[in-house]
Residue, then its C-alpha position, 0 to 999 in steps of 0.5 A: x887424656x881421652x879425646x872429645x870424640x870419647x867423650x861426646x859418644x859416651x854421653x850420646x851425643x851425636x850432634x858433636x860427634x857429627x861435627x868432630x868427624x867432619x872437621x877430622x875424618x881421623x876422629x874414627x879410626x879413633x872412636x871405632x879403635x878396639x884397643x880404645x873401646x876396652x879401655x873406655x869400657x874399664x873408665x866407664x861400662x864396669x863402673x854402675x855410675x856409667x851403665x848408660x855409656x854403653x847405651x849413648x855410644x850404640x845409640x851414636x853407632x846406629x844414627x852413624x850408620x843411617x846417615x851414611x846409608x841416607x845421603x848421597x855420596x856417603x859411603x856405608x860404615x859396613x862397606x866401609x869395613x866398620x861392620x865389626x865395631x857396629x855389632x861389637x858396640x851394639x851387643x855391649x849395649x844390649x841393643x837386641x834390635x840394632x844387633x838383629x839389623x846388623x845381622x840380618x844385613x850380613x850375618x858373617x859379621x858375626x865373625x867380626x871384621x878388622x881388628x873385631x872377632x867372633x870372641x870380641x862379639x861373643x865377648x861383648x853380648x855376655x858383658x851387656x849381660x842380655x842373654x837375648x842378644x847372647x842367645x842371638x850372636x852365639x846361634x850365628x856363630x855356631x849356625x853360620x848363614x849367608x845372605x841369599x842376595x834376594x831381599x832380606x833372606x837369609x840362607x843357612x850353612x850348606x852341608x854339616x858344620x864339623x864338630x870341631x868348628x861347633x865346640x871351638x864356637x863353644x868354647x869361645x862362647x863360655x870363656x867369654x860368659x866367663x869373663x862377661x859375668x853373663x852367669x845365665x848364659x853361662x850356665x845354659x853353655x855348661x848344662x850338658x857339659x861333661x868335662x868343665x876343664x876342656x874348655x881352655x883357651x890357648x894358654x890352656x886358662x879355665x874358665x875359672x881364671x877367665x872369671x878371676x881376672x876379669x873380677x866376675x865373682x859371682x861367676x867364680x863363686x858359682x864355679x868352684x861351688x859346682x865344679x872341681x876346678x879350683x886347683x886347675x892350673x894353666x900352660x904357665x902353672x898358674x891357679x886362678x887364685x895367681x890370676x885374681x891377685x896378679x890382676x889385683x881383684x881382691x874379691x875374687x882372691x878373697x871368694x878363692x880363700x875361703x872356698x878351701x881349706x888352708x892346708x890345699x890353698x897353700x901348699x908349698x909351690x903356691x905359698x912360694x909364689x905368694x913370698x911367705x917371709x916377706x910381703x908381696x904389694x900388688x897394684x891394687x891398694x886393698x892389698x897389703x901383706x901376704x904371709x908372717x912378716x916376723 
């Protein structure tokens, strides 16, 4: 059961966030929990009904974050070490302009803070499917710059970032477009690309099952219909298609079948893995069996 915290930032209102706050300073830990924000983010944000959830909690974050910069004796959320989960929530909501403020008060926020990362950020902008706020995150991230302490100047990165750093940024900002569904931004990231498949994290995953798990079928679509990469496999030896029905994203497994044909889709290791002589029940209810059952 989610706490009222949960509930009265989803629906934006402050007021009582405000006031469960004052009654139990704990009530934040809670609200600002990236463990919690995903799982919230799978009740609500992937579901149309709630595309507002998003939206109600950035809006809670900035009117948070303006009182405590306003009243005496209040100590700032970004001094407080709060900065990751403000940018976070403000890039999943699309909130260009709550984004650019964050920012431009300290651009290596980028780069996360406490349990928030560079990938959750980037993660985060592809999800709001903004490609302003992506476009944004991504430049920081691959341009870093600091605060010059005078004003609100910034300065950029002295001397020459390394290659390695800008194509770690790049791969970090594909898988997260991928698994995002931004298929925009996506698409822009792998213009100029050369070889698809050296973008891998480090289960050695492909974008594509970046894409696969996360149900993001238009994105797999697009992917296997450009790129030969439907049979690439992980550290683990597992396609995107394990991936898909392991999550249990019966779409997604459903767009992989018909992308091949049946002999290379089932080959002997994969058709194994899939219990050709029985039937194989995934937590999803939509699926039911896989192979002869005579």
């Amino acid at each position: 059961m989610l706490p009222p915290i949960d509930w009265a930032a989803a629906n934006g209102h402050y007021d009582l966030v405000r006031e469960l706050l004052r009654l139990d300073g704990n009530h934040l830990i809670k609200l600002t929990s990236l463990r919690r924000t995903r799982r919230l983010e799978t009740v609500w944000d992937d579901e149309e009904q709630f595309d507002d959830v998003a939206k109600c909690r950035s809006q809670v974050a900035r009117k948070l974050l303006h009182e405590c910069e306003t009243k005496k004796g209040k100590n700032s959320l970004v001094q407080a070490g709060y900065g990751g989960w403000l940018l976070y929530t403000a890039a999943s909501a699309g909130d260009l302009g709550f984004v650019q403020k964050l920012l431009e008060r300290d651009p290596l926020l980028v780069f996360g803070e406490g349990e928030y990362g560079v990938t959750d950020i980037l993660y985060a902008a592809a999800r709001s499917k903004n490609s302003e706020v992506f476009r944004l995150v991504f430049d920081f991230a691959v341009s870093p710059r600091f605060s010059s302490g005078k004003g609100e100047e910034l300065e950029e990165h002295i001397g020459e970032i390394p290659s390695d750093f800008k194509l770690e940024m790049l791969n970090r900002a594909v898988h997260a477009a991928a698994r995002g569904g931004n298929l925009m931004v996506l698409n822009e990231l792998l213009s100029k690309c050369d070889d698809i498949l050296a973008y891998r994290d480090i289960q050695g995953s492909t974008i594509l099952h970046a894409a696969a798990g996360r149900g993001q079928v238009e994105v797999v679509k697009d992917l296997i219909a450009t790129f030969d990469i439907i049979n690439s496999t992980d550290n683990q030896g597992n396609t995107a298609l394990h991936v898909a029905a392991c999550r249990g994203q019966l779409a997604v497994v459903e767009a992989l079948i018909l992308a091949v044909s049946f002999i290379s889709l089932f080959k002997k290791q994969c058709w194994r893995n899939f219990s050709p002589y029985g039937c194989i029940w995934f937590p999803n209810s939509h699926f039911q069996k896989i192979g002869p059952t005579d």
